[in-house]
C-alpha positions as CSV (number, residue, x, y, z in Angstrom):
1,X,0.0,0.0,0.0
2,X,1.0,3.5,-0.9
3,X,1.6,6.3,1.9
4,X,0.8,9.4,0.8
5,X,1.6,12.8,2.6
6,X,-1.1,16.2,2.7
7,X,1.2,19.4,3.4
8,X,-0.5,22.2,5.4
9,X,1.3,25.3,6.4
10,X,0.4,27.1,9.3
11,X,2.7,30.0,9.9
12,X,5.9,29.0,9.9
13,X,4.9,25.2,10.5
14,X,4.8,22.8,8.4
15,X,2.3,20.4,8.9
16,X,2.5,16.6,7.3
17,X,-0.2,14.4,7.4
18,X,0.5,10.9,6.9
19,X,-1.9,8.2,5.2
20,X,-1.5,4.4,4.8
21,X,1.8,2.1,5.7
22,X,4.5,3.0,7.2
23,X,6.6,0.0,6.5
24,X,9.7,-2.0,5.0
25,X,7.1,-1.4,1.6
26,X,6.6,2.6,1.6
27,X,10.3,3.8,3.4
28,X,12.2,3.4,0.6
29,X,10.0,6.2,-1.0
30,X,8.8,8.2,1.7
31,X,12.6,8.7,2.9
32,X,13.6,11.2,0.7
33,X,10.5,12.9,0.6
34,X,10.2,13.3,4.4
35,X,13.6,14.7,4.5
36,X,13.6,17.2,2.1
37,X,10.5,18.6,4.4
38,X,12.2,18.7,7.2
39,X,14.9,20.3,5.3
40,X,12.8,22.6,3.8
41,X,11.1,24.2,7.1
42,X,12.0,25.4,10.4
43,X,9.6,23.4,12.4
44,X,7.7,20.1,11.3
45,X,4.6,18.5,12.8
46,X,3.8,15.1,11.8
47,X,-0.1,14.1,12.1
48,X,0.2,10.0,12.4
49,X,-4.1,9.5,13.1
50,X,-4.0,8.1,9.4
51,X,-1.0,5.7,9.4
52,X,-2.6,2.0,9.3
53,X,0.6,-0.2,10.0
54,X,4.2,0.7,11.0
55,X,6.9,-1.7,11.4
56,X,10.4,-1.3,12.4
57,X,11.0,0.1,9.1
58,X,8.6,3.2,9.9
59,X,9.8,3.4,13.4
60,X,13.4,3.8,12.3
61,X,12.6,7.0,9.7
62,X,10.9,8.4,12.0
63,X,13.9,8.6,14.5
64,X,15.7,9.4,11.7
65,X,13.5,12.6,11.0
66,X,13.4,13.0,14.6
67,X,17.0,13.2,15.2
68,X,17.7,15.7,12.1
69,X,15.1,17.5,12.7
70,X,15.8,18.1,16.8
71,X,13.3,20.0,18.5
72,X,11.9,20.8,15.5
73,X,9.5,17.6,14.6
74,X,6.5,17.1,17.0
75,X,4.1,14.6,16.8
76,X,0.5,15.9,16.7
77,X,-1.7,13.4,16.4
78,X,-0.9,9.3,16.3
79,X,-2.8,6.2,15.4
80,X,-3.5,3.1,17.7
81,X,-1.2,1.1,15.1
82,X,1.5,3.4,15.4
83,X,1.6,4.0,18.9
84,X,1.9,0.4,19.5
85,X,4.3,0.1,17.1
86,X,5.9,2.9,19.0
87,X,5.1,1.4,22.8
88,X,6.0,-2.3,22.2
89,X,10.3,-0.4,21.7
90,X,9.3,1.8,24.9
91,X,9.9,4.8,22.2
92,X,7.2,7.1,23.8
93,X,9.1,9.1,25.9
94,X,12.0,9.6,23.0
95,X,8.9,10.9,20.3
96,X,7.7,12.9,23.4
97,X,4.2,11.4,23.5
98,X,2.6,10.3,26.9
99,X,3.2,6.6,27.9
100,X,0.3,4.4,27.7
């Protein structure tokens, strides 16, 4: 399945909403993508309430985007798959979110 990414800017925010997998299947492509947003913008918020699946694969970009990005990338809004995706590696307090 395809992941495909809605850009809203509000202020000097950019705002990336997320759709579908992220997995081993979609990284590959949504790598270079994400990155050249982060690069693009001072600050980043990712909206996750639309990602369906995420595996290692999408846990490990979005450390990546976490880690270039710095203080920068903020998690808005996450789905059930993602945050246990994101719970079962004890990741929460690392992505800032609130421990379940």
């Amino acid at each position: 399945m395809d992941i495909t990414i809605k850009q809203e800017q509000v202020g000097q925010e950019c705002k990336l909403s997320l759709t579908g997998e992220m997995s081993i299947y979609s990284v590959t492509e949504l790598k270079p993508r994400l990155l050249a947003y982060l690069h693009e913008n001072q600050s980043v918020l990712f909206d996750l309430t639309e990602v369906s699946e995420m595996d290692t694969a999408g846990i490990q970009l979005l450390w990546l985007c976490h880690q270039e990005a710095g203080k920068a990338l903020a998690i808005a809004g996450i789905s059930s798959a993602a945050l246990e995706a994101i719970t079962l590696l004890r990741l929460e307090r690392q992505f800032n979110l609130q421990p379940v």
